[in-house]
C-alpha positions as CSV (number, residue, x, y, z in Angstrom):
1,X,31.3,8.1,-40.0
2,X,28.3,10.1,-40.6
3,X,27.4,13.6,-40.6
4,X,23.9,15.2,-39.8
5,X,23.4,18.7,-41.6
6,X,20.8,21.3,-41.0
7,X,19.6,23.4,-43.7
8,X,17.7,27.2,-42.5
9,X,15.8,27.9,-45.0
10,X,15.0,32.3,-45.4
11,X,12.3,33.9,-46.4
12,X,14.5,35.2,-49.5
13,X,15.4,31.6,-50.8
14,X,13.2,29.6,-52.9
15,X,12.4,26.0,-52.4
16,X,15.0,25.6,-55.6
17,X,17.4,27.6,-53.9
18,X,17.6,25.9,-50.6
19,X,18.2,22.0,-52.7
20,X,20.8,23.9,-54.6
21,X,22.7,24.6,-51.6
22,X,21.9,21.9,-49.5
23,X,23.1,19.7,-52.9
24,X,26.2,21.8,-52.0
25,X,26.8,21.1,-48.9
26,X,26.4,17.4,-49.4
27,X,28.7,17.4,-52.5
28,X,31.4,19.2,-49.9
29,X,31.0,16.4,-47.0
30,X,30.9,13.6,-49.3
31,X,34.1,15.1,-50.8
32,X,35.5,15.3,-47.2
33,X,34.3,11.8,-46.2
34,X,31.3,11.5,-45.1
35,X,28.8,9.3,-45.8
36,X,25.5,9.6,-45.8
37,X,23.5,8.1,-43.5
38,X,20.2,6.2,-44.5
39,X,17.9,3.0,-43.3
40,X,19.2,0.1,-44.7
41,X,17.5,-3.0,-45.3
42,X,17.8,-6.2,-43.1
43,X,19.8,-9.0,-44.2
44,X,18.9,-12.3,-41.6
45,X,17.8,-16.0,-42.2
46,X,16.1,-18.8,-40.2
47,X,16.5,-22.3,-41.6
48,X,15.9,-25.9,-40.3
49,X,15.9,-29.3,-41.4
50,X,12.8,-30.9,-42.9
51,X,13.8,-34.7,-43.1
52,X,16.8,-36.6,-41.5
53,X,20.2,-37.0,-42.3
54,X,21.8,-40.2,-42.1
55,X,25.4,-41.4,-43.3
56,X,26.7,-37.9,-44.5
57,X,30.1,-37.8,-46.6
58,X,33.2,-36.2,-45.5
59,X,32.7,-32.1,-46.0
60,X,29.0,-32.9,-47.2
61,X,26.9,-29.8,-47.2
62,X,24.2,-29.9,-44.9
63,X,21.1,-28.9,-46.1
64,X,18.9,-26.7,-44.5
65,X,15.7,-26.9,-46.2
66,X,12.9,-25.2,-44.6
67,X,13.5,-21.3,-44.6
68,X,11.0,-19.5,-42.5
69,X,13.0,-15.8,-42.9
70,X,15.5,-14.4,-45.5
71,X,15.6,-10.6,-45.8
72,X,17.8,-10.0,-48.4
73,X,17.5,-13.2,-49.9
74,X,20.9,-14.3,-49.3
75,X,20.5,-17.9,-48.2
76,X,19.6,-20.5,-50.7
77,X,17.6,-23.2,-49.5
78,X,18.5,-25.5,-52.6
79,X,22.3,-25.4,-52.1
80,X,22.0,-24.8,-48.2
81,X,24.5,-21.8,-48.8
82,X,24.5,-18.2,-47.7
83,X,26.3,-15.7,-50.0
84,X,27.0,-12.3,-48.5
85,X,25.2,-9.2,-50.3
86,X,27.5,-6.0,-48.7
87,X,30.6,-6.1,-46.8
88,X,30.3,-7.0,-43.2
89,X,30.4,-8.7,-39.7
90,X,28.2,-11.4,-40.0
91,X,26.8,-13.3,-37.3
92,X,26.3,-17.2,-37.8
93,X,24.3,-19.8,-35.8
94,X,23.6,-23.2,-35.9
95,X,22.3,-26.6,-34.0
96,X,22.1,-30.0,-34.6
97,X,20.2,-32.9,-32.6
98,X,21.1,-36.7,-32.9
99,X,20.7,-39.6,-31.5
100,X,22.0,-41.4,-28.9
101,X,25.0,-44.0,-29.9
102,X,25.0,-41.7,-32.7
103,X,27.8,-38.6,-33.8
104,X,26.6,-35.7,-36.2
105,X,29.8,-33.5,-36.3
106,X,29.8,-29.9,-38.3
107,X,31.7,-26.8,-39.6
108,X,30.7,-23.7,-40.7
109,X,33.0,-22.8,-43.7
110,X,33.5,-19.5,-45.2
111,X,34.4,-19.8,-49.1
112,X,35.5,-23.4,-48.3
113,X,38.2,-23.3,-45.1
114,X,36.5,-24.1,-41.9
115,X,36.0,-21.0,-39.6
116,X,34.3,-22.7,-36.3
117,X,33.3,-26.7,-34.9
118,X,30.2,-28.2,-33.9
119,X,30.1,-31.3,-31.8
120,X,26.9,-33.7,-31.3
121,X,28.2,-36.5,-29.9
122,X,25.3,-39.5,-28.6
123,X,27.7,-41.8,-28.6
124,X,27.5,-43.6,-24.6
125,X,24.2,-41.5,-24.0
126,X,21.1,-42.1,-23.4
127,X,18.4,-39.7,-24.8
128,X,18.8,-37.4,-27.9
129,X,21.7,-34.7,-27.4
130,X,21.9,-31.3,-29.0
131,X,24.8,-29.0,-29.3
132,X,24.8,-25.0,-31.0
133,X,27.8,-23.3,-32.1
134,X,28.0,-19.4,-33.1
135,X,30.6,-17.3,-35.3
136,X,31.0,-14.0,-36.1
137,X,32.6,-14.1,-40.0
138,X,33.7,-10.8,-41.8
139,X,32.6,-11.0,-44.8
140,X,33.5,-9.3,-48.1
141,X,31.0,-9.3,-51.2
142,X,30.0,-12.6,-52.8
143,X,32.0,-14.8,-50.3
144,X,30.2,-17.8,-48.9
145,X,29.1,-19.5,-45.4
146,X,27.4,-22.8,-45.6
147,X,27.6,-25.8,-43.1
148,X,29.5,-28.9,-43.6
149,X,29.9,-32.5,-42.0
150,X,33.3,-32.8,-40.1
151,X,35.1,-35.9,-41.3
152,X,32.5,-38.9,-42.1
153,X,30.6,-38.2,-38.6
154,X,27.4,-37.2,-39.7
155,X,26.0,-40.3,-38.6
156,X,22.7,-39.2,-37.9
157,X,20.7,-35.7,-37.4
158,X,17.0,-35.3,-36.6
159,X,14.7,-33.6,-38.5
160,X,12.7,-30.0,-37.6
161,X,15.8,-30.1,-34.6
162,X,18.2,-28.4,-36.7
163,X,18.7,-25.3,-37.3
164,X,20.9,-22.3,-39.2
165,X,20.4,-18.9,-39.0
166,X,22.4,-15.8,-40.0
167,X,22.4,-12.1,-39.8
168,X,24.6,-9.2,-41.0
169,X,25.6,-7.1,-37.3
């Protein structure tokens, strides 16, 4: 909720004056509830994949290496996971690209227990197919979102074809 407040300043106040009472005022609405409204900085990250994956382990993370944005610097490229700075709706996306007779099968997991599937399968294709899977994840401080292999089916992902990206709504 927020709460927009005009102060008139007279030609009998002083500039000292009119932040006194408007120091008043705010001290009253935040005491009621409101909050005050302000610009708050971006948090969003773009990732991709800078070299193959082949052979992955059950619940392997899957690194995203290459990070081309992260406001907030809230993704870490080393350990491919994104830790939540504030409280929020968070909005998740990723893609992955094998090969065909191939299967690169993933899960985005918040603090460990799988929130949404994603499903690459080349397996009887022809050509390299791609799939992209999205989740919205409320998010407290400190919890965690990264991207796992599903089972021992991360066969095979192309490089600079995947990506994960991430932004707070």
């Amino acid at each position: 909720m927020s709460f927009a407040l005009l102060v008139k300043v007279t030609a009998h106040e002083t500039p000292q004056q009119v932040v006194t009472r408007y120091n008043n005022y705010k001290a009253i609405c935040n005491g009621m509830g409101y909050e005050n409204v302000r610009c708050k900085d971006p948090i969003a990250f773009q990732s991709s994949l800078t070299k193959q994956l082949q052979n992955m382990k059950n619940q392997e993370t899957v690194i995203f290496d290459k990070v081309s944005l992260n406001e907030g610097n809230a993704y870490d490229h080393i350990s491919g996971i994104f830790t939540s700075p504030l409280d929020g709706i968070y909005s998740f996306t990723w893609t992955t690209l094998t090969k065909s007779g191939k299967i690169f099968l993933t899960e985005i997991v918040l603090n460990g227990k799988k929130v949404v599937l994603n499903h690459t399968d080349g397996r009887g294709h022809d050509g390299n197919p791609m799939s992209t899977s999205h989740a919205n994840i409320k998010m407290k401080k400190g919890d965690k979102v990264w991207i796992r292999t599903h089972g021992t089916n991360g066969q095979f992902a192309h490089a600079y074809w995947c990506f994960f990206s991430g932004s707070k709504l």
